[in-house]
C-alpha positions as CSV (number, residue, x, y, z in Angstrom):
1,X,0.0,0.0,0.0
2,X,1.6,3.2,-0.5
3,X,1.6,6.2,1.7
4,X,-0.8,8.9,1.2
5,X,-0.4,12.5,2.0
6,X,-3.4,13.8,4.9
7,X,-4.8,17.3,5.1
8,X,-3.8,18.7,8.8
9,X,-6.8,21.0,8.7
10,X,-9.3,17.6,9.1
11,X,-7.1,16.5,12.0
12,X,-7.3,19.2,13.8
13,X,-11.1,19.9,13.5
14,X,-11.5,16.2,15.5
15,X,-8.5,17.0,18.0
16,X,-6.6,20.0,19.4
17,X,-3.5,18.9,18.1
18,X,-1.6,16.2,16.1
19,X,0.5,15.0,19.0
20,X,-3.0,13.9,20.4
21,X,-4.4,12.7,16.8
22,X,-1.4,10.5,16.3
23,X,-1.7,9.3,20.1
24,X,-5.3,8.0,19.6
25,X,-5.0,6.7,16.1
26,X,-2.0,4.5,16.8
27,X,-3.6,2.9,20.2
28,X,-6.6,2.3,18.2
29,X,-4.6,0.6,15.4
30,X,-3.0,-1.2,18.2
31,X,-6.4,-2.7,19.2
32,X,-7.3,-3.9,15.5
33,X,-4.0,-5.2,15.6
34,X,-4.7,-7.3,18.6
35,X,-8.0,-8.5,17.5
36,X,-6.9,-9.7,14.0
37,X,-4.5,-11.9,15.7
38,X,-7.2,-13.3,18.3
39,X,-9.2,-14.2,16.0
40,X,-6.4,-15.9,14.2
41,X,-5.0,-17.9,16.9
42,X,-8.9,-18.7,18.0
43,X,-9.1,-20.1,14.5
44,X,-6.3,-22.3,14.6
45,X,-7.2,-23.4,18.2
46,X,-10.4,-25.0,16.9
47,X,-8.5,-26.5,14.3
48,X,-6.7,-28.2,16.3
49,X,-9.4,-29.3,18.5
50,X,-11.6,-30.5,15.9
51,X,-8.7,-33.0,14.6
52,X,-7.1,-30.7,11.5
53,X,-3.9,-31.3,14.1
54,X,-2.9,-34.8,12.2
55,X,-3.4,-33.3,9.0
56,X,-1.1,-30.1,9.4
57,X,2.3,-31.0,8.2
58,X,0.3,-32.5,5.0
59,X,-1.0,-28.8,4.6
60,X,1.4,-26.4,5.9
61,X,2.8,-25.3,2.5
62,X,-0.9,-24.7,1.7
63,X,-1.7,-22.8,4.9
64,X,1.6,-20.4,4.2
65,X,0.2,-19.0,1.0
66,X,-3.4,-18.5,2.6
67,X,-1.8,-16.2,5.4
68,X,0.4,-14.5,2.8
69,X,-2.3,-13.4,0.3
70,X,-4.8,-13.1,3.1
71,X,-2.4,-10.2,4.5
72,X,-2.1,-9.0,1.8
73,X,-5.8,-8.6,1.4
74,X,-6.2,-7.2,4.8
75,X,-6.2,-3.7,5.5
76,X,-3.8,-1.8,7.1
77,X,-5.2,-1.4,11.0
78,X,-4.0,2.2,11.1
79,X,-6.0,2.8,7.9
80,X,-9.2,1.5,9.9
81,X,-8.2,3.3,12.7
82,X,-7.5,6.9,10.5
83,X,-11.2,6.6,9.1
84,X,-12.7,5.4,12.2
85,X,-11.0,8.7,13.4
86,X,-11.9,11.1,10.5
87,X,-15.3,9.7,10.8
88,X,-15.5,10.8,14.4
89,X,-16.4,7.0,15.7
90,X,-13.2,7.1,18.4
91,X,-13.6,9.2,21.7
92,X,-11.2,9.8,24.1
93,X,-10.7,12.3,27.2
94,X,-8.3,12.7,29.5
95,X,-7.8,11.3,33.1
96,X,-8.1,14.0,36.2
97,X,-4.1,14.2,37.3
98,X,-3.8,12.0,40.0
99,X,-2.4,14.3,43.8
């Protein structure tokens, strides 16, 4: 995917600055992160449970080049999180300084 150039004005109509935009964006591209690979390793957990264990050194050369062009086809997780941002679906505050 190649890299894309943003207007500053529509990042800072959502936050007050871009130290805070690029804060929030990249802990929410974090968290798509983390769920892709949950759901992956919950996938290859029931695989193994329902038997496809035996079976896996028959299909590992097979399994490879699903992954590959199925991360290819992903999306980029700080693309999601960007337009989840631009479309105004993340909020975030700040915490009360602790004394």
């Amino acid at each position: 995917m190649s890299a894309s150039t943003q207007d500053l004005r529509g990042v800072l109509e959502t936050a007050d600055n871009l130290y805070e935009a690029a804060i929030v964006i990249g802990k929410r591209a974090r968290q798509i992160n983390e769920e892709h690979y949950q759901k992956k390793r919950d996938h290859q957990i029931l695989e193994e449970l329902e038997g496809g264990f035996d079976d896996e050194f028959m299909q590992l050369d097979q399994d490879e080049l699903d992954s590959k062009v199925a991360a290819e086809t992903e999306e980029d997780p700080i693309t999601i999180a960007q337009r989840e941002f631009y479309e105004g679906k993340l909020s975030f505050h700040y915490e009360k300084p602790r004394r």
